[in-house]
C-alpha positions as CSV (number, residue, x, y, z in Angstrom):
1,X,1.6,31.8,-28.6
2,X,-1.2,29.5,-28.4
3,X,-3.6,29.5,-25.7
4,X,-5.1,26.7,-23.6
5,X,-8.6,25.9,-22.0
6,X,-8.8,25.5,-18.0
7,X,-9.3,21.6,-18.5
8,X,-6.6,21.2,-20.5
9,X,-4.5,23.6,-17.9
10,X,-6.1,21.1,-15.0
11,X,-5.0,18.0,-17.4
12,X,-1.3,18.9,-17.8
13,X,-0.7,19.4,-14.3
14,X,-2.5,17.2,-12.6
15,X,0.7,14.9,-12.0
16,X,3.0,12.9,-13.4
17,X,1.7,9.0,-14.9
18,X,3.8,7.3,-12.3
19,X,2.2,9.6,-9.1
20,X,-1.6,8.4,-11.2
21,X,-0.4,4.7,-11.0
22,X,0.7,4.9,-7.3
23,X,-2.4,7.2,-6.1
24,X,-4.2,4.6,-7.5
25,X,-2.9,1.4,-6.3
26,X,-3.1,3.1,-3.0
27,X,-6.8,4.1,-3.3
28,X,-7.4,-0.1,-4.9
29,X,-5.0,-1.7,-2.6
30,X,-4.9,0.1,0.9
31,X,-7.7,0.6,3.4
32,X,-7.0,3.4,6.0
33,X,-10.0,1.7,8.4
34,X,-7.9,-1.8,8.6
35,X,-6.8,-1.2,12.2
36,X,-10.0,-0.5,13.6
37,X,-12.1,-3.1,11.5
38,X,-9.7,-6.0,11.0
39,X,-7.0,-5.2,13.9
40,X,-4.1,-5.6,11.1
41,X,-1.9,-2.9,10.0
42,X,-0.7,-4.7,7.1
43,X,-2.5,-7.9,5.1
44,X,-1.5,-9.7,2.4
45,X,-3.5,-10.8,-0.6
46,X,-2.9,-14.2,-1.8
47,X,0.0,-16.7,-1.2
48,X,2.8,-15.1,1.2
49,X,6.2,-15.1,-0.9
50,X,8.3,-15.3,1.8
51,X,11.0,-13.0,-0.5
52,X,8.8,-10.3,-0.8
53,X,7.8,-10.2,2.8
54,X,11.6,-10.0,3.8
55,X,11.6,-7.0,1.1
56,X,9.5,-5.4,2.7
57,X,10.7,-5.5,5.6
58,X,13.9,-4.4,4.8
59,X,12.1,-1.0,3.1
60,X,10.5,-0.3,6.0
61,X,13.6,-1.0,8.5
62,X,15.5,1.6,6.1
63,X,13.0,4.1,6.6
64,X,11.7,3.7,9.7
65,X,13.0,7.5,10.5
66,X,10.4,8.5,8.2
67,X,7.5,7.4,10.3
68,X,6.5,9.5,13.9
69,X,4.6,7.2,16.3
70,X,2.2,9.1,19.1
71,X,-0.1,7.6,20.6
């Protein structure tokens, strides 16, 4: 039985390459601070496709269980 290093330990289980490409777009793409500095909860980054606005829409009505409001 071969033995490993800590950092290649750390490597293989730091997560899967799709959780890397999401936890990335997220930390590129979304801003946490949006309400407070730009009052939006959601802005969009170039030309609105009307398509991909309804998609989203329709994600987010699917899960909206998901989601607990307080205020």
């Amino acid at each position: 039985m071969e033995s490993c290093g800590y950092a290649e330990y750390i490597r293989s289980k730091s997560g899967s390459r799709l959780l890397k490409q999401v936890v990335g777009a997220f930390l590129s793409h979304c801003a946490l601070s949006a309400p407070e500095e730009l009052g939006v909860d959601l802005a969009v980054d170039g030309p609105l496709d009307e398509s991909m606005l309804e998609a989203f829409a329709d994600f987010v009505w699917q899960h909206r269980h998901l989601v607990e409001l307080k205020d």
